[in-house]
N, C-alpha and C positions, 0 to 999 in steps of 0.2 A: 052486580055484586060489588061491595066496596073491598078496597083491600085490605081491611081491617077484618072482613071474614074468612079469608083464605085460613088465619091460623085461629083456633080458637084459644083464648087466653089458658082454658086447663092445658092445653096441649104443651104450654113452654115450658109445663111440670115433668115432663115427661123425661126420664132417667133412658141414661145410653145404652141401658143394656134392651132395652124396649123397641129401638132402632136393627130392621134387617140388617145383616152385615154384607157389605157392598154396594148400599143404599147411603148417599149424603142427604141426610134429612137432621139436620141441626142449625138453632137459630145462627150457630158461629159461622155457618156457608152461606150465609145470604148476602147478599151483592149491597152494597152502600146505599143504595135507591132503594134498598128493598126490596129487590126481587130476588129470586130462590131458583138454582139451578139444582134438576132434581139429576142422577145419574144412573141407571138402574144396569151395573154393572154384571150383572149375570144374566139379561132379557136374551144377549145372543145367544145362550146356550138353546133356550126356547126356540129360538128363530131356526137355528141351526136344525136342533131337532125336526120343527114343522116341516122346514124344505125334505130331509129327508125322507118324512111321511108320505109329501108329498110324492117323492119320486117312486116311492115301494108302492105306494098304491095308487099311481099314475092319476095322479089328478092334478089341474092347472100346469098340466104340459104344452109347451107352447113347439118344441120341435121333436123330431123321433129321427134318431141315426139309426140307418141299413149299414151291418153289416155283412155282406151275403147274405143268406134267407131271416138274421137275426133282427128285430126290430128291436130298437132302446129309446122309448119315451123318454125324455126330460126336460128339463127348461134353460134357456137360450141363456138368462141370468145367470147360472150357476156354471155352466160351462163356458163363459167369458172369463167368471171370477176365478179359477182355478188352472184354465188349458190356454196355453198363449194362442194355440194355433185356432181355437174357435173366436177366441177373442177377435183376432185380427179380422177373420174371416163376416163375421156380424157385426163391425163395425165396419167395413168396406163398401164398396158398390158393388159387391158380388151377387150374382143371381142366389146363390147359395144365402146371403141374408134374408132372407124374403120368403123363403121355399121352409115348406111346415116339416117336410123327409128330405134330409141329406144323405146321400150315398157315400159310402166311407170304402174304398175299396185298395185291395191288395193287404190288409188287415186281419188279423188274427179276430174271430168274433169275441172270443173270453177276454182278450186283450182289453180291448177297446172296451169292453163291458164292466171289465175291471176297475180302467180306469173313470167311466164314471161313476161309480163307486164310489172310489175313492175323492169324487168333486165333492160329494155327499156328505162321505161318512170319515174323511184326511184318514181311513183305516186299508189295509192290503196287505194282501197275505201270499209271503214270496215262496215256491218252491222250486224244485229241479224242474219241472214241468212247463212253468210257465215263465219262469225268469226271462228267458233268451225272447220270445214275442213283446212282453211285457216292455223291456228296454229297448225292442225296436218301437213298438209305438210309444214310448216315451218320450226316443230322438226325434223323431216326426213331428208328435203333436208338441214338442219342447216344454214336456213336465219332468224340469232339473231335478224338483226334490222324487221323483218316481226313480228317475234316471239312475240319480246316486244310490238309491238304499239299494236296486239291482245290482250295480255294479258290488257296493262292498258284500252282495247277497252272493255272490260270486266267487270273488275274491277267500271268501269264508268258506267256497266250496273248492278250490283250487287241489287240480292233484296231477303228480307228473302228464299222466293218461288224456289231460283233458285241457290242460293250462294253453299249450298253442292253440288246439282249435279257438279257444273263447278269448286269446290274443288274434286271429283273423278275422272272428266276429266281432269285436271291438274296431278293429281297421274297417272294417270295411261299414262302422256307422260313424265312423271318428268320435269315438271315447279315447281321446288319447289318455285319461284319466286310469281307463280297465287295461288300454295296452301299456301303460307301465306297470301297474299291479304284477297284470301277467309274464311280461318281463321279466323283474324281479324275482317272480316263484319259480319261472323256468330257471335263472342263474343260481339261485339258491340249491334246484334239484338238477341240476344240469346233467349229473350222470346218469340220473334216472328219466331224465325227460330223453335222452339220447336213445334209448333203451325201447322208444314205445314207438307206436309203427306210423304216428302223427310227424315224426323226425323227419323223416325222409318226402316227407309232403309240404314242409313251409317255402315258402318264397324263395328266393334267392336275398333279395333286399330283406326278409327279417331273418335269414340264418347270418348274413352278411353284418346285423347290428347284434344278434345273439353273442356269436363269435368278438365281436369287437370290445366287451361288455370287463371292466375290471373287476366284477363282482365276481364274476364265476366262480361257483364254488369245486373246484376241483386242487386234487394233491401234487399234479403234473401236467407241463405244459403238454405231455402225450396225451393225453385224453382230451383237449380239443383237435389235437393234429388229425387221431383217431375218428374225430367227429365229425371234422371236416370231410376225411376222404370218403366219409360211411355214406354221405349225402352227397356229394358227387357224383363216386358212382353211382349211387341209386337216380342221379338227375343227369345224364350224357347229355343233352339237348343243349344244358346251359352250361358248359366248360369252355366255349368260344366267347362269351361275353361274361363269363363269371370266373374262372377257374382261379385265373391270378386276384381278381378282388377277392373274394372267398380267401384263398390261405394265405395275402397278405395279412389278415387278421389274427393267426396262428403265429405267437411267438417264437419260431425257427430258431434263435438265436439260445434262446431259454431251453430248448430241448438236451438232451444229453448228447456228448459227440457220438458214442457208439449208436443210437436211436439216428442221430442223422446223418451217419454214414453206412450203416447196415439195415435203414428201414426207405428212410425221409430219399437218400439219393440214389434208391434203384428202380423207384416208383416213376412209371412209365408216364404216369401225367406229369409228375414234375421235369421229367430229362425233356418233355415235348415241349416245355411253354417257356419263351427265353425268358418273361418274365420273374418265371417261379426260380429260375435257377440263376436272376440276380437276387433273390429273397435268400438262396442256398448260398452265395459267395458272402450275402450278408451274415449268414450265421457264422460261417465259416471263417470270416474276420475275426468277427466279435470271441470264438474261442481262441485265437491267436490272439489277440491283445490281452487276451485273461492269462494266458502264460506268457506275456512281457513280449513276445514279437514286434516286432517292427512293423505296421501294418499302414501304409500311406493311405493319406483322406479318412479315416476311419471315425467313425460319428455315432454318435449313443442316437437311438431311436425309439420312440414308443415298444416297437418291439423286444427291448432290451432290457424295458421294465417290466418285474413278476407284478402278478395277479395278486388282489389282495389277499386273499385265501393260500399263494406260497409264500404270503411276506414273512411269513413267523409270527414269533413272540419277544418282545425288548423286555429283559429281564433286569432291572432293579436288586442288585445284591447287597446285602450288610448295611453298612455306612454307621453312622451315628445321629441322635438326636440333638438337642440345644443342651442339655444338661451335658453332653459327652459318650455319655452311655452308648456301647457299641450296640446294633441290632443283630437278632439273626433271623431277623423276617425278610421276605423277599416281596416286592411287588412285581406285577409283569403288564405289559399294554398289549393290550389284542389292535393287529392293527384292521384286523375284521372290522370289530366290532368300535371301534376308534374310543375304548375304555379300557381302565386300569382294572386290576383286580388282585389277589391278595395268594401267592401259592404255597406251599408246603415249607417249613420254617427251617432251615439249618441245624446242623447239629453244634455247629458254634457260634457263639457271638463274634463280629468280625466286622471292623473298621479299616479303611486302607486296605483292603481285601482285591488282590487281583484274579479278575475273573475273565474266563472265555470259553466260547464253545466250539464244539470239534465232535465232530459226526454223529448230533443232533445232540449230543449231551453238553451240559454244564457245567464247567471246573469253578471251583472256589479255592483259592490258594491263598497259604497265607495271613499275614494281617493281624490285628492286634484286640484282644479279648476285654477289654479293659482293664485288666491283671498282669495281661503278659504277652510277649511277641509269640505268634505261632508260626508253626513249619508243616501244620498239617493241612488235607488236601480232602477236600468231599467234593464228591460230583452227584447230581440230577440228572434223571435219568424221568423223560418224561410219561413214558409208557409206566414206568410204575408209579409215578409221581410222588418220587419219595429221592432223598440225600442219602449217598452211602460213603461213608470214609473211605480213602483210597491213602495211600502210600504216603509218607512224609519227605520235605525236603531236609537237608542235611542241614541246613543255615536256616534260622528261624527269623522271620523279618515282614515289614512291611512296607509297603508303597513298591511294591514290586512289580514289571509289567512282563505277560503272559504276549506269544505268538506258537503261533503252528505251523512250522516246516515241514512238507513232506509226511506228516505225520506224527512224530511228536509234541510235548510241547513244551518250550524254553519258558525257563521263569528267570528272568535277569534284572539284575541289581535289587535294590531297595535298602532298606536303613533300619535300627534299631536304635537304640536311647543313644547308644555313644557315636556311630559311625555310619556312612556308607559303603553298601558293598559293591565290588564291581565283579563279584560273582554270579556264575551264570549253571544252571543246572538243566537238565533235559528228564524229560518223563518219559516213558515207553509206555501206554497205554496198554499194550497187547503182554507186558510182565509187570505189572502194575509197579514200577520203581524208577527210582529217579539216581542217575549220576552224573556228576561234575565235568560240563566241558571247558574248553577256555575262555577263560575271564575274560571282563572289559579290558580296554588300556588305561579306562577311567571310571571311578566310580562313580554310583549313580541313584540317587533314591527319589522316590516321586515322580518315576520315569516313562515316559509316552513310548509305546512299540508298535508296529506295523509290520504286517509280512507283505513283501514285494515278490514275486516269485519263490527264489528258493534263498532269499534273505531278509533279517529283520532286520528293521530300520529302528535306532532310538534316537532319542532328542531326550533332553534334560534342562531344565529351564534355566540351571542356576551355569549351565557350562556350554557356550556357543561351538558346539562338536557332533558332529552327525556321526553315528559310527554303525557301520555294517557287517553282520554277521554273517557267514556265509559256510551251509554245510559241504564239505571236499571229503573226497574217495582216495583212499593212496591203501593200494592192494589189499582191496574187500574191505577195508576200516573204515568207518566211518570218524570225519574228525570236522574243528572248526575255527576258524581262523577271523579276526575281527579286524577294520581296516576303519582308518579315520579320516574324514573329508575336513577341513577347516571351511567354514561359514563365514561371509558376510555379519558382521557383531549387528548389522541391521533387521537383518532375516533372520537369524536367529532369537531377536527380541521379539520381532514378530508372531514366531511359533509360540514366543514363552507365554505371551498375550493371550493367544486364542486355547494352549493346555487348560 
């Protein structure tokens, strides 16, 4: 035949819409010489299908896996193409290449049936029933894409009751993929995975990484301590080689002092093990140096840092835009979730606004409306998540800085259109009012404060003067007295730098 008959000349009449779709059959695909690559891009679906017919109605089988008394006809090609582990196996020197029945054993039958199935049909249908066999012959035969959909099949079923066990059945086929999953939901549900009777059953080495875990979602560092001891005792066997790894993990330092002097140091495991009761001098440091003692060698430790779930909330109060305009929106950052979000709007507009918090609530003091200096006081109160007006100061101003001594809290200095003030007032929380204690020696607007035990510290950028405030007892009165340090005109630039 010449190659002038391949096409017939009616045929280069032929309009595109006349052409299959997924078929190149146009004279503009023909190759420069003249030849014609044809492409028949939906044949595999065909192919696909046939093999599968094949396999349902066992014909042109060239192997049969035993599984226990289960026989599974199929062909040697289809299971190279899809199972690494037949692959390897038929393309080897193995007896096993060669052999028409392979014996597959230590194997789930529906498993393994499943999976060639799925060589067939790429379809599998995951349930409670069969997932856990399913993803063991998966690791086996190293069918990854089987491997993963069980695992997030899993994952999707995760519940306090059940998340360890299917964290020990992941160790123990090294899915470290499903053992952080499960991880994860245990830290997330930690006080309810504490709770279920799988608790007291996990390893040493994974309560040991559990415990260790920043994630954990709990309100106090007592409910791991709690957790700790609950699996201990329940595990005597291993407190000679775990007891001190174990509640090294447990932030001692982070507990309350009453909790670990009335709970944590009368516990007959901790007075026995010299190690736990240097972890107890550790905590016991760490609350002296929080009330300003003098504590030699004394060093911040992993254990010193809260959990993300006690870090709070960083609260974003008032300020102003580019135009000027004061706000009275608040933003706040979850440090959980390591995102900002949008809370409950103030009842004033407020710039220069000193803010702080004090036994879990939020003062807003102060500050300037865009109209006019204020002197009044709203607090946040997050259990109802709502602003409620509290008491006014007697001086109405702004750029004022806020500290909490002992209990109340001082609002000292700041400034209005004409002056600064070196005035300093105290709030009483518990009689909702505020009165006048003693002034600065210097005034002070735009002012940085800190509480150092049972004094505030300010700095002021524009005046190289440290001054300290310090509440004093003289027969039952409460008074306060302010003292000035002269600075280095170098360190005090310093400070002005980083305000």
């Amino acid at each position: 035949m010449a190659p002038g008959d391949v096409v017939p000349d009616n045929a280069k009449q032929l309009k595109s819409k006349d052409k299959r779709p997924g078929n190149r059959a146009s004279k503009a695909d023909c190759e420069p010489d003249g030849s014609f690559v044809f492409e028949a891009h939906e044949a595999w679906k065909d192919f696909h299908n046939s093999l599968r017919h094949f396999y349902e109605v066992g014909e042109l089988c060239d192997v049969t896996l035993k599984v226990g008394s289960r026989l599974i006809p199929c062909h040697k090609l289809v299971l190279a193409c899809v199972i690494p582990y037949f692959r390897a196996m038929f393309l080897s020197e193995m007896s096993e290449a060669k052999q028409e029945l392979i014996e597959i054993k230590d194997f789930d039958g529906d498993a393994i049936q499943d999976l060639v199935h799925f060589a067939y049909s790429s379809r599998l249908t995951l349930t409670v029933d069969n997932v856990q066999p399913l993803l063991y012959a998966a690791c086996i035969l190293q069918v990854e894409l089987v491997a993963r959909a069980c695992c997030e099949y899993m994952k999707a079923h995760f519940h306090p009751t059940n998340c360890l066990a299917v964290r020990t059945f992941a160790e123990s086929h090294n899915r470290v993929d499903l053992m952080d999953m499960a991880d994860r939901y245990a830290c997330e549900h930690f006080t309810e995975v504490v709770e279920c009777e799988d608790f007291t059953c996990v390893s040493p080495q994974h309560l040991r990484t559990l415990l260790s875990s920043n994630e954990l979602n709990i309100h106090s560092e007592t409910q791991v301590y709690n957790a700790a001891v609950k699996w201990l005792k329940a595990n005597p066997q291993h407190h000679e080689a775990w007891l001190d790894l174990i509640m090294c993990q447990v932030r001692l330092p982070l507990l309350p002092v009453e909790f670990l002097t009335g709970t944590v140091a009368k516990d007959d495991m901790i007075k026995g093990n010299l190690s736990c009761r240097d972890l107890m001098d550790e905590a016991r440091n760490y609350h002296l140096h929080l009330s300003n003692k003098v504590v030699l060698d004394f060093e911040y430790s992993v254990r010193t840092i809260p959990r993300k779930h006690t870090a709070g909330v960083l609260f974003c109060v008032g300020g102003r835009g580019g135009s000027g305009d004061p706000f009275r929106s608040i933003e706040c950052f979850s440090v959980t979730k390591n995102s900002w979000f949008f809370g409950p709007e103030m009842n004033s507009r407020r710039r220069h606004v000193g803010v702080i918090s004090v036994g879990g609530k939020v003062y807003a003091v102060g500050g300037h409306d865009g109209n006019e200096h204020l002197g009044n006081m709203e607090m946040f109160d997050p259990h109802t998540n709502k602003w409620m007006m509290k008491a006014s100061m007697n001086t109405k101003r702004r750029g004022i800085a806020l500290a909490a001594l002992g209990g109340p809290i001082y609002a000292i200095g700041g400034l209005d259109d004409n002056s600064c003030f070196n005035d300093v007032e105290r709030y009483d929380i518990e009689s909702d009012c505020w009165s006048a204690v003693a002034p600065m020696n210097t005034p002070r607007g735009g002012v940085g404060s800190v509480a150092l035990g049972l004094e505030a510290m300010m700095a002021w950028h524009h005046c190289p003067v440290w001054s300290g405030l310090t509440p004093t007892s003289t027969s039952g009165q409460r008074s306060t007295r302010w003292a000035n340090d002269e600075l280095e005109m170098e360190s005090a630039n310093s400070m002005a730098a980083s305000m």
